[in-house]
C-alpha positions in Angstrom: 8.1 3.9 10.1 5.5 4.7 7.1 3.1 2.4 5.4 5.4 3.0 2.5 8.6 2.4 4.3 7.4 -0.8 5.5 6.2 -2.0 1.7 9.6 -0.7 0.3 11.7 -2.8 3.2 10.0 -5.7 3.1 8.9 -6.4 -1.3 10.9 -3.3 -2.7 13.1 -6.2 -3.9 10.6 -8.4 -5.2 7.9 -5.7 -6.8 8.6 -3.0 -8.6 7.2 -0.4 -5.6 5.7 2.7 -7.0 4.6 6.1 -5.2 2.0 8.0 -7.3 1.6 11.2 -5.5 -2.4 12.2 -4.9 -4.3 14.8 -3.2 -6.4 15.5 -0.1 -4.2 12.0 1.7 -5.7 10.0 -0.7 -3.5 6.6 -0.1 -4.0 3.6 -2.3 -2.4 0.5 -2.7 -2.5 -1.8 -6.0 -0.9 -5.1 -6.8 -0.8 -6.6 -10.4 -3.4 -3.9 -11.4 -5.9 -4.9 -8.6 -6.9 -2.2 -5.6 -6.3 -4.2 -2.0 -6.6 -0.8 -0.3 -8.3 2.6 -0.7 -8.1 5.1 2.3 -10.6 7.4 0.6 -13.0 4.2 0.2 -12.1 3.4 4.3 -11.7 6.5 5.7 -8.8 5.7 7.5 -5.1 4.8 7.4 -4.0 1.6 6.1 -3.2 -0.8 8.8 0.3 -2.5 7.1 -0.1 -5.9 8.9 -3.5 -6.4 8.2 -4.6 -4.3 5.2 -1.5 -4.2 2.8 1.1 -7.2 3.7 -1.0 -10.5 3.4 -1.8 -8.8 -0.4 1.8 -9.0 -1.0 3.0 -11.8 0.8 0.7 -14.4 -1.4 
């Protein structure tokens, strides 16, 4: 399962979940206007337990 899967299955009920389509894999994740994750800052794919899901579950 995706990274975005995985965020719609577990919040898409309690956010308003929204894919913005970028270029070159550029995959970033924002909640209430804040960045919690930036692959093109990291270099690397988004790990959902560790670097998108605690964001979220606060």
């Amino acid at each position: 399962m995706s990274t975005a899967e995985q965020i719609f299955e577990e919040f898409g009920q309690k956010y308003a979940v929204h894919l913005i389509p970028g270029s070159g894999g550029v995959f970033e994740v924002m909640v209430g206007g804040e960045l919690v994750y930036s692959k093109k800052a990291t270099g690397r794919h988004a790990e959902y337990e560790s670097d998108i899901a605690p964001h979220l579950r606060s």
